[in-house]
Wavefront OBJ file of the C-alpha trace (Angstrom):
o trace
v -30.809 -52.766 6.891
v -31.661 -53.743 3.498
v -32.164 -57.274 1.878
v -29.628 -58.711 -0.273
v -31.795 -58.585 -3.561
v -33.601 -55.118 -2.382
v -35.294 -53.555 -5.119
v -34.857 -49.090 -4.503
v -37.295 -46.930 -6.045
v -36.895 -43.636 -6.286
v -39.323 -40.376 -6.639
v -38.309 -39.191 -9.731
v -35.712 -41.110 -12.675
v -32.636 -40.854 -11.336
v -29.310 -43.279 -11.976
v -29.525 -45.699 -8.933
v -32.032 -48.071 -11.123
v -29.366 -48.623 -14.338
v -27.996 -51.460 -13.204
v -31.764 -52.896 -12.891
v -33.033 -56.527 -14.627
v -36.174 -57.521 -15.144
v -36.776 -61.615 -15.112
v -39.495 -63.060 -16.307
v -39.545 -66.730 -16.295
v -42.169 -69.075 -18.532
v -43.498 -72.225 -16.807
v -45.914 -74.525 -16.448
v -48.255 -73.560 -13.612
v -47.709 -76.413 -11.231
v -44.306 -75.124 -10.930
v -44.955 -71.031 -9.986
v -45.422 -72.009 -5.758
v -41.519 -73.413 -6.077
v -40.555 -70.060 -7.775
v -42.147 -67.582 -5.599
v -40.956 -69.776 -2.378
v -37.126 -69.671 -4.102
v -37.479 -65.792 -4.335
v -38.834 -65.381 -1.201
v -36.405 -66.477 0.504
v -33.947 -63.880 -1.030
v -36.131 -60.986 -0.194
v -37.707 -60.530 -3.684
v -41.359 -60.307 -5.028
v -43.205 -61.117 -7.985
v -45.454 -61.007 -11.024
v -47.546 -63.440 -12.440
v -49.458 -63.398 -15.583
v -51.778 -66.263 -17.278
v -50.186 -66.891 -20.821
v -51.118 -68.563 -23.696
v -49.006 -70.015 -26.284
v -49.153 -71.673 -29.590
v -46.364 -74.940 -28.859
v -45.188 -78.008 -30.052
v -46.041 -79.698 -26.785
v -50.031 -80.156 -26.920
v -52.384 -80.274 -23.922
v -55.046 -82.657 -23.656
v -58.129 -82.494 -21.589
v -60.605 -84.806 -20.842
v -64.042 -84.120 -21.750
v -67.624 -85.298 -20.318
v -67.946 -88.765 -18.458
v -64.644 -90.333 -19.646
v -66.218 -90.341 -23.559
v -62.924 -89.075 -24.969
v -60.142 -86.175 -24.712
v -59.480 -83.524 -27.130
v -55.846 -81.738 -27.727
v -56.029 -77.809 -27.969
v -54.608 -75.473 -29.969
v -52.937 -73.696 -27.214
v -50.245 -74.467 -24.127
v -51.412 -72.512 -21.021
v -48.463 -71.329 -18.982
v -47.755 -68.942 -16.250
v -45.013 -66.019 -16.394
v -43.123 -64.866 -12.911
v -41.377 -61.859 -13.358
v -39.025 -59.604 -10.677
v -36.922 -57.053 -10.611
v -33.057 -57.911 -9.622
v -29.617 -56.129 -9.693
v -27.602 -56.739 -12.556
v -24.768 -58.463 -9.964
v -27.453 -61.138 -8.769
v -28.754 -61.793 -12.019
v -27.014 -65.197 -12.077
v -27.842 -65.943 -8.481
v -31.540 -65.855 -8.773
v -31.563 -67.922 -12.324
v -29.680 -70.557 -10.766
v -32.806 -70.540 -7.921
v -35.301 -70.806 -10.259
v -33.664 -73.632 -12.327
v -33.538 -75.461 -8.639
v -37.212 -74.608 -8.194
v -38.510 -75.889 -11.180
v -36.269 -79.500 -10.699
v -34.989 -79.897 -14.681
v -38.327 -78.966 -16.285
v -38.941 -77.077 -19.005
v -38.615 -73.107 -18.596
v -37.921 -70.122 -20.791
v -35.680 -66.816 -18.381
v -36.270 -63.311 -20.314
v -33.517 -60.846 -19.823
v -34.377 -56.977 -19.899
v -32.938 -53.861 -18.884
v -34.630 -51.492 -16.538
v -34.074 -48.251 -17.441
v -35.852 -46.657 -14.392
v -38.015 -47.619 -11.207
v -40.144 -44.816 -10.210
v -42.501 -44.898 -6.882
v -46.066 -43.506 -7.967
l 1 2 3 4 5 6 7 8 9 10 11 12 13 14 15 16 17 18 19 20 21 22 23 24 25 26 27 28 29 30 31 32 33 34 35 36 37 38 39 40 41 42 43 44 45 46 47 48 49 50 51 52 53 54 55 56 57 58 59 60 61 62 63 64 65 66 67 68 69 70 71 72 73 74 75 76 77 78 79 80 81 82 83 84 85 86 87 88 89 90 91 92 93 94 95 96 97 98 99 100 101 102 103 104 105 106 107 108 109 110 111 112 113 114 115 116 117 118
């Protein structure tokens, strides 16, 4: 039986993968738990990477004993990405727009040209 998103990997390149997206999502890192619990539920795992980007928005952080904050120069935000069929592409943006709840996020689109088991 396999799972509705399954991901197959094969031993050498073969043509089965093709039709393969990768989706990697930016976001701020209070929302990655509602992401990975969204894919979850669909039978599909994940990547996350610490990024760091130059932004509009502006973080502040509080430094010492309450004497003051400072803004830095940098946004720190997290990237999820998976591996989907092309047919459920839609499916599992439209999860991780409910997951995140109208907050900002940024959904990368990129062929797969090949999955290969090591």
């Amino acid at each position: 039986m396999t799972l509705p998103f399954e991901v197959a990997y094969s031993e050498k390149p073969g043509k089965t993968s093709k039709s393969m997206k990768r989706l990697a999502i930016i976001v701020k890192p209070e929302h990655v738990a509602e992401i990975i619990a969204s894919l979850k539920e669909v039978g599909l795992e994940a990547t996350i990477y610490d990024v760091k980007g130059a932004t509009k928005d502006k973080e502040r952080i509080a430094s010492g004993r309450g004497s003051g904050t400072f803004e830095l120069a940098y946004t720190t935000r997290k990237v999820v990405a998976t591996v989907v069929n092309s047919d459920n592409v839609d499916a599992v943006i439209e999860r991780m727009k409910k997951a995140i709840a109208g907050e900002k996020g940024v959904v990368m689109i990129s062929p797969v040209d090949d999955l290969v088991l090591l």
